[in-house]
C-alpha positions as CSV (number, residue, x, y, z in Angstrom):
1,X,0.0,0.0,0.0
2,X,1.3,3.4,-0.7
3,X,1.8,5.8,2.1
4,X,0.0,8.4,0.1
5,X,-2.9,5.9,0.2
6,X,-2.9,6.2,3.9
7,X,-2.3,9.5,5.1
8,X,-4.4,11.7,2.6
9,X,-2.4,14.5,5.0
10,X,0.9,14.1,3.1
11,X,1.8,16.5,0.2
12,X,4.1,16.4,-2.4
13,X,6.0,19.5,-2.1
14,X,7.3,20.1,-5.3
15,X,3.7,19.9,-6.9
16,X,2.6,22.6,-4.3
17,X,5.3,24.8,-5.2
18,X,4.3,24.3,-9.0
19,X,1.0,25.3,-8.0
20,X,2.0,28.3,-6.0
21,X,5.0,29.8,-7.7
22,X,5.3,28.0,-11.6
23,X,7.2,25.0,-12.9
24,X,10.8,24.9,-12.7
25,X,12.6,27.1,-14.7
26,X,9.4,29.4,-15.3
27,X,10.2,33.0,-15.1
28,X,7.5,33.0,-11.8
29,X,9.6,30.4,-10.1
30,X,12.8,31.8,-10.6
31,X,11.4,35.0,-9.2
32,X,10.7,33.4,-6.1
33,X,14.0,31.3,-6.6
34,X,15.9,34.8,-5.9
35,X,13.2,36.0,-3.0
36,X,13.8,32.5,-1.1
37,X,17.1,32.9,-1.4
38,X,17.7,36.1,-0.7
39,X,15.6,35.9,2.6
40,X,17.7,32.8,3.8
41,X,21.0,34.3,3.2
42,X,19.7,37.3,5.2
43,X,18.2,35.5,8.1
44,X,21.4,34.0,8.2
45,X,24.0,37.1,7.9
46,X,21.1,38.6,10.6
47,X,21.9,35.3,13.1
48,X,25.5,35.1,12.7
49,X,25.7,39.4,12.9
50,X,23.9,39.3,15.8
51,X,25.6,36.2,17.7
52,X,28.9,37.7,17.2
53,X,27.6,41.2,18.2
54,X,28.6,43.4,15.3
55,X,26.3,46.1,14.4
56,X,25.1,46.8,11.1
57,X,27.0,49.9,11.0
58,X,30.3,48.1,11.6
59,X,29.1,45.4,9.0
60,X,28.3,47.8,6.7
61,X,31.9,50.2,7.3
62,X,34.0,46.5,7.0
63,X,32.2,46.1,3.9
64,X,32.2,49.3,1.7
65,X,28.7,49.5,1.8
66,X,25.8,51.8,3.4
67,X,24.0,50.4,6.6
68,X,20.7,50.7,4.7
69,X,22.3,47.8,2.4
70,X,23.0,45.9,5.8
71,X,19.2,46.5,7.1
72,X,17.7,45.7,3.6
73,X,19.4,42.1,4.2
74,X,18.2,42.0,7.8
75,X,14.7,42.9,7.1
76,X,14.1,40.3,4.5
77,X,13.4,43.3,1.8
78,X,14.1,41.7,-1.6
79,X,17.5,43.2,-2.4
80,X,17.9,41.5,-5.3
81,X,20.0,38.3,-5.8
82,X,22.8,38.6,-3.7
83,X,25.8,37.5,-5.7
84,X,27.8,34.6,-4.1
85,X,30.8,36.5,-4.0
86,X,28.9,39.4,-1.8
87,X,28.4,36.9,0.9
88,X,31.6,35.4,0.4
89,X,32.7,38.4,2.0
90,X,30.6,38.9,4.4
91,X,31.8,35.2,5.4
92,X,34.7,36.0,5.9
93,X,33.8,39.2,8.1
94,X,32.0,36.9,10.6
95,X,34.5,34.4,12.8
96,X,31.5,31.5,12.2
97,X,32.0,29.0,14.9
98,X,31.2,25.4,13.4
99,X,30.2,22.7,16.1
């Protein structure tokens, strides 16, 4: 018997997020792609900020860029894509401590 069979409760969750945001590839699941992304990379950047206690301004002076960038990134506002190599240095601005 298949589990879907059993528990009617289960979703698949790539045919909800067909439904919701477009197939693969589409240019409506790309958009939200870039939003998902860019809201993870900032509540990340946020966490690690905040856990070693640097404040956007100081985030923002180490990294040649204005504090409203920093915030932007904090408060999940859609940026844009943030580029790989803009986190890379941001990285390697915050001493991450791997357990």
């Amino acid at each position: 018997m298949n589990i879907m069979q059993v528990r009617n409760d289960i979703t698949d969750v790539s045919a909800e997020l067909d439904a919701l945001y477009g197939k693969v590839g589409s240019p409506e699941r790309e958009q939200f792609r870039k939003e998902a992304y860019t809201f993870y990379m900032g509540q990340i950047l946020q966490d690690a900020r905040k856990t070693e206690k640097i404040t956007q301004k100081e985030l923002a002076k180490r990294l040649g860029v204005e504090k409203s960038y920093i915030s932007k990134i904090d408060l999940y506002k859609n940026t844009g894509f943030i580029p790989i190599s803009s986190t890379s240095s941001v990285w390697s601005l915050l001493p991450f401590h791997w357990a």
